[in-house]
Backbone as a printed PyTorch tensor [residue, N CA C, xyz], in Angstrom:
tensor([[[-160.3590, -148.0260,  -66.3200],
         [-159.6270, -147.3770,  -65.2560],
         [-158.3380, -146.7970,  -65.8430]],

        [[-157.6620, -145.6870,  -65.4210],
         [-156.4790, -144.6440,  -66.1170],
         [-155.6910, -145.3880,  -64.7960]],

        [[-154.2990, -145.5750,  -65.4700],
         [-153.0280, -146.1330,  -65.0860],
         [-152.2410, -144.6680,  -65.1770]],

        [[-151.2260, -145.1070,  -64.5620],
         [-150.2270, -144.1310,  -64.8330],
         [-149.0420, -145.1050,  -64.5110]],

        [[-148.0380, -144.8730,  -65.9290],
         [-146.8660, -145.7020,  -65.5140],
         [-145.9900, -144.6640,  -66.1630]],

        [[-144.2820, -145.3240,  -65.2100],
         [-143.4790, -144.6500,  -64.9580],
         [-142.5530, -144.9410,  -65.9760]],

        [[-142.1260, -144.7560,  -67.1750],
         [-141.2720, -145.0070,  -68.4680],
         [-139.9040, -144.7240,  -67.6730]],

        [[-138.8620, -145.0460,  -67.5340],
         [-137.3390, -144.7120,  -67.6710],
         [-137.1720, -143.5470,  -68.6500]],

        [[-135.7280, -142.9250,  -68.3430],
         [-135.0320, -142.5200,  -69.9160],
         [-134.5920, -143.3000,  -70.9960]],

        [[-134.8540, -144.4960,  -70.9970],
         [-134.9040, -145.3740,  -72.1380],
         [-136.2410, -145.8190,  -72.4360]],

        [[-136.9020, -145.6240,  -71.8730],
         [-138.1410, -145.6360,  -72.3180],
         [-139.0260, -147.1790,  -71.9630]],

        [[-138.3840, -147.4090,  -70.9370],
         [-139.2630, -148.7280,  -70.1340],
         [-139.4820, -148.7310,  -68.9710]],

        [[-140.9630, -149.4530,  -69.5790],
         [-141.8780, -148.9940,  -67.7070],
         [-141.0350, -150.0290,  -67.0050]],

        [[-141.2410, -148.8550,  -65.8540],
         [-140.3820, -149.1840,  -64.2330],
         [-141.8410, -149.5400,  -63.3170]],

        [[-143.0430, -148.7980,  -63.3170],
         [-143.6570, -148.7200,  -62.2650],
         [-144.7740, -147.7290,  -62.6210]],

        [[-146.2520, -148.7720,  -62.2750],
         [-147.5330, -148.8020,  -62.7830],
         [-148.4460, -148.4050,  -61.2380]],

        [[-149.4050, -147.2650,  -61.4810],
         [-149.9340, -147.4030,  -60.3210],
         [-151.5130, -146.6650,  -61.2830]],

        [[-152.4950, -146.9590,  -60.3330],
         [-153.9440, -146.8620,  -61.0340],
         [-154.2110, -145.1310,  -60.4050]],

        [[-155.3130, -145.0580,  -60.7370],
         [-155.9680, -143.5560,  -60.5620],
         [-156.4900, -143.4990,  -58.6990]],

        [[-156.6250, -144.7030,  -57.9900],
         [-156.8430, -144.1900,  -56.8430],
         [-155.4320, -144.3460,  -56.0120]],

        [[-154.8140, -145.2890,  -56.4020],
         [-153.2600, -145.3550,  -55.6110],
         [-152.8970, -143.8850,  -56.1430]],

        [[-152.6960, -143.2910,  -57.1040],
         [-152.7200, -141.6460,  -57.3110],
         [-152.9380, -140.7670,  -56.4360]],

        [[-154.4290, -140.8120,  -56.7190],
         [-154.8950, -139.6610,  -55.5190],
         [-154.8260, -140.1360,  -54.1080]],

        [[-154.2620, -141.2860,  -53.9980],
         [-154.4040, -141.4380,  -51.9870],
         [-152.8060, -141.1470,  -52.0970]],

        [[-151.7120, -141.7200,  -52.5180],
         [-150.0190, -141.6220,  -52.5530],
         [-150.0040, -139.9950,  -53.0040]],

        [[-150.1820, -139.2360,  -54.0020],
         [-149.9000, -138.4750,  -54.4210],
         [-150.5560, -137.4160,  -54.6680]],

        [[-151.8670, -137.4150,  -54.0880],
         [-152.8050, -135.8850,  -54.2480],
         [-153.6860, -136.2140,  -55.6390]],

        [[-153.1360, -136.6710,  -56.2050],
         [-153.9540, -137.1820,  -57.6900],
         [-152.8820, -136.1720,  -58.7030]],

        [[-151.8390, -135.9540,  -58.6430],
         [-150.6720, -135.2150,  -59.2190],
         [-149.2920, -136.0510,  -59.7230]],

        [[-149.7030, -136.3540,  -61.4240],
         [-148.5940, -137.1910,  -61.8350],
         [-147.3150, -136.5080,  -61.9760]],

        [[-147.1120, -135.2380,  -61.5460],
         [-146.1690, -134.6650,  -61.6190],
         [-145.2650, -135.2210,  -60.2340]],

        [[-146.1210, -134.8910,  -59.1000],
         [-145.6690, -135.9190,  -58.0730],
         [-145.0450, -137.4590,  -58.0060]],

        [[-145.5060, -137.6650,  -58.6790],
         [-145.4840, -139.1620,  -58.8330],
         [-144.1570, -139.2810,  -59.9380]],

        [[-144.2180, -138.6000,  -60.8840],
         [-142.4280, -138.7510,  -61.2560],
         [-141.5280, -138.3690,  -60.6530]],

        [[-141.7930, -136.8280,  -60.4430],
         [-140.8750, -136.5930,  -59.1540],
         [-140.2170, -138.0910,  -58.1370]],

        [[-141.1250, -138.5530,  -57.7820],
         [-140.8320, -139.2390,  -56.7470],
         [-140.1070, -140.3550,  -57.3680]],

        [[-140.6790, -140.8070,  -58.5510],
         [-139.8860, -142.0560,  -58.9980],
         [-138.6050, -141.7030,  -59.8410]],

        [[-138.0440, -140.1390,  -60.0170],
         [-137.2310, -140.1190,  -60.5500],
         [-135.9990, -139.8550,  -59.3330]],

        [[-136.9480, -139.5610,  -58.0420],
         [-135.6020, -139.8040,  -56.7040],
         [-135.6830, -140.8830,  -56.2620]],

        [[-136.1510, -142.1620,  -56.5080],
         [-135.8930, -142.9210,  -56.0890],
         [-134.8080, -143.8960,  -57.2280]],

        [[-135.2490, -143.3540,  -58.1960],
         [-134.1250, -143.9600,  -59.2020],
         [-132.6340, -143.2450,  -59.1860]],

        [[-132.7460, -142.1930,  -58.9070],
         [-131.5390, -141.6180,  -58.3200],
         [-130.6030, -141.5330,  -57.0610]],

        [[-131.5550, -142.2710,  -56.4180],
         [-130.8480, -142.0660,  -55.0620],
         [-130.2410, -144.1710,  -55.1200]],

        [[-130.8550, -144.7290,  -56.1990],
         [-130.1010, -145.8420,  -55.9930],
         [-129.0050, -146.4050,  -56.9430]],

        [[-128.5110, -145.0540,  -57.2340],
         [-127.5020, -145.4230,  -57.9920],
         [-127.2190, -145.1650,  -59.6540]],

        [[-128.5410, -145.3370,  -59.8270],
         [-128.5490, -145.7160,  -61.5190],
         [-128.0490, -144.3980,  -62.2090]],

        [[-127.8040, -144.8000,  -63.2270],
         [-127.5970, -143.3060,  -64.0850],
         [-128.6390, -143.1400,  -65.3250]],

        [[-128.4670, -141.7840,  -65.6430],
         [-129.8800, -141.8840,  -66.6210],
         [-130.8070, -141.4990,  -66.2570]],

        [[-130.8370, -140.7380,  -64.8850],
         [-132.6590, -140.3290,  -64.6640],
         [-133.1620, -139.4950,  -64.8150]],

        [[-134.3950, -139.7030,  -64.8250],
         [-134.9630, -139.2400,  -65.4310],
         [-136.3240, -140.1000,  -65.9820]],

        [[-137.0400, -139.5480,  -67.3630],
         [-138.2190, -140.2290,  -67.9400],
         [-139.4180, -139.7420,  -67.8560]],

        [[-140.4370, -140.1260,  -68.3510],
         [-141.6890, -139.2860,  -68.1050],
         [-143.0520, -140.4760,  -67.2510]],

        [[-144.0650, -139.9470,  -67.2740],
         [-144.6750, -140.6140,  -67.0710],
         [-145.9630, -140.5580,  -68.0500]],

        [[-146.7630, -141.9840,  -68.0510],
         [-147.7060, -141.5530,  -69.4890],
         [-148.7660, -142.2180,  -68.6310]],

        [[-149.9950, -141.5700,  -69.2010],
         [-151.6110, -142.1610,  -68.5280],
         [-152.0490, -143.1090,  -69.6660]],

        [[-152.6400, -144.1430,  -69.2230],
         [-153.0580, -144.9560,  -70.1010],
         [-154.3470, -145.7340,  -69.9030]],

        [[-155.2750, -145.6750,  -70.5970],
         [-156.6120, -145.8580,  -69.9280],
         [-156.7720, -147.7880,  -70.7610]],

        [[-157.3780, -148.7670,  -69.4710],
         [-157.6110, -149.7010,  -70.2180],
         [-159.0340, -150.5410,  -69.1990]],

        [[-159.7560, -151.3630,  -69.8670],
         [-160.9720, -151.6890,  -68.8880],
         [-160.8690, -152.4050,  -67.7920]],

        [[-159.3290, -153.4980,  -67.8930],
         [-158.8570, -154.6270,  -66.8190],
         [-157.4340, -154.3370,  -66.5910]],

        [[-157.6290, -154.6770,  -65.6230],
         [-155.6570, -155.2620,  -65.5200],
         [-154.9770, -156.0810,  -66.2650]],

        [[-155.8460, -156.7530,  -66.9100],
         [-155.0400, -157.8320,  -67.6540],
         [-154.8290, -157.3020,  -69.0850]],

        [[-155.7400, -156.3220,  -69.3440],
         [-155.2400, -155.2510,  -70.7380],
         [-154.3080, -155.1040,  -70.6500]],

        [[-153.7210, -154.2720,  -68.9750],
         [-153.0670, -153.1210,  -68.6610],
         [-151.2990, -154.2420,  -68.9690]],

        [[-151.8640, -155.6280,  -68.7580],
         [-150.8150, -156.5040,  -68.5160],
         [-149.9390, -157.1920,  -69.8200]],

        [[-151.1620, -157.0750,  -70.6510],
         [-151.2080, -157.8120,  -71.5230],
         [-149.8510, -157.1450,  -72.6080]],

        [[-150.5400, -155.3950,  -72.8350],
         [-149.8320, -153.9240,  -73.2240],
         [-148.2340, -154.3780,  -72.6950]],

        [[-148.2540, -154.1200,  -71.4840],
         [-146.4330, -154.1320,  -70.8200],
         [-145.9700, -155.0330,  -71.1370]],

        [[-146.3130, -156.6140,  -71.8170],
         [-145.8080, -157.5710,  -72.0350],
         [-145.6330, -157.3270,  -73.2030]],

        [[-146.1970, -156.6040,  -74.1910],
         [-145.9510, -156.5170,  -75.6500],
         [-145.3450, -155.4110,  -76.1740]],

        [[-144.3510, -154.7950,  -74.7450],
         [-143.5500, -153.8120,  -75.1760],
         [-142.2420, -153.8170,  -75.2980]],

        [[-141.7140, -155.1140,  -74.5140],
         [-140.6940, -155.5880,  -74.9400],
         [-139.4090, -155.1390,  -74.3820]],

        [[-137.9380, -155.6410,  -74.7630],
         [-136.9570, -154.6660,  -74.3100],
         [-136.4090, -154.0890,  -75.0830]],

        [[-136.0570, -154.6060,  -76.6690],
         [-135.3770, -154.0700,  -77.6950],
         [-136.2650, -153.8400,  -79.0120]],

        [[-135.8600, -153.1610,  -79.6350],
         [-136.5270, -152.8100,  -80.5230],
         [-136.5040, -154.0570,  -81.9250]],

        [[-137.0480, -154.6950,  -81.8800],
         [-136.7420, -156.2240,  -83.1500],
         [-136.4550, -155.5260,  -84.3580]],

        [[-136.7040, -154.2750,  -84.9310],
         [-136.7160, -154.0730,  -86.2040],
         [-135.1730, -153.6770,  -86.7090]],

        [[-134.6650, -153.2630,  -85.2170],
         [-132.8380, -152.7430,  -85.2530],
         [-132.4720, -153.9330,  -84.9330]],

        [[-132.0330, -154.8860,  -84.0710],
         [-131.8090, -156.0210,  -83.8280],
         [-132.1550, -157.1460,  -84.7700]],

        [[-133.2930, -156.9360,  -85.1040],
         [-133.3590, -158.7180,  -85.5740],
         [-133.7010, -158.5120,  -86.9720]],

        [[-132.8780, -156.9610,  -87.8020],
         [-132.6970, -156.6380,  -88.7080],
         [-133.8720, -157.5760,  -89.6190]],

        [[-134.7710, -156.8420,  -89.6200],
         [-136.0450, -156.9870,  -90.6490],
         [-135.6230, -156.0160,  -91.8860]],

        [[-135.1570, -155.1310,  -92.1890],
         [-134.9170, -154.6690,  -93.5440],
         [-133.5280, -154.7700,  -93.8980]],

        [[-133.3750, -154.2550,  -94.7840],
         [-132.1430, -154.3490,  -95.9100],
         [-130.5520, -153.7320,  -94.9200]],

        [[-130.0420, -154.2310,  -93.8840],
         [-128.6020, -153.0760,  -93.9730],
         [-127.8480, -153.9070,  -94.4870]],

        [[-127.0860, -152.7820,  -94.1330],
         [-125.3460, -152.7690,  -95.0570],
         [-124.5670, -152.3570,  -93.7860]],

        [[-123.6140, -152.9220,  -93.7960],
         [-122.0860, -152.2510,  -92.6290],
         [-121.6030, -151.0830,  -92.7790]],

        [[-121.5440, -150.4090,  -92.2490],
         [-120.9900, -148.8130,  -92.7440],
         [-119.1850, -148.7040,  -92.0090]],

        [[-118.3560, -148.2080,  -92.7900],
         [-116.5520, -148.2310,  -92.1460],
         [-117.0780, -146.3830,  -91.9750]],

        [[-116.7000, -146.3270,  -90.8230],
         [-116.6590, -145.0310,  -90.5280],
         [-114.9450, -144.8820,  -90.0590]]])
């Protein structure tokens, strides 16, 4: 089944909906469907909106679940410094 979820401008899903919640909410038009989630992120305040939306095809929900759990919030490789830095004096 094709998902469609709603990435932020930072690039984390906000909000997951399948291919028939699509076409019954939105005509079957993911253009719609950001639209909409980028006024609702705007109208409550936040700053930053914006984002895209991406289709993602998987056989269960629990794929679909499994994926969003292993995406995390920060990036470990900048944070939990896995390679070599150095401090830079700017």
């Amino acid at each position: 089944m094709k998902y469609f979820v709603y990435f932020d401008s930072y690039g984390h899903a906000r909000q997951v909906i399948d291919e028939k919640e699509l076409a019954g909410k939105f005509d079957g038009d993911p253009d719609a469907y950001l639209k909409a989630m980028v006024e609702s992120v705007s109208n409550s305040g936040s700053l930053g909106a914006g984002g895209h939306v991406g289709t993602l095809k998987f056989d269960t929900e629990e794929e679909l679940n499994a994926y969003l759990e292993s995406l995390g919030d920060e990036i470990t490789g900048f944070y939990g410094c896995q390679s070599e830095s150095r401090p830079y004096n700017f």
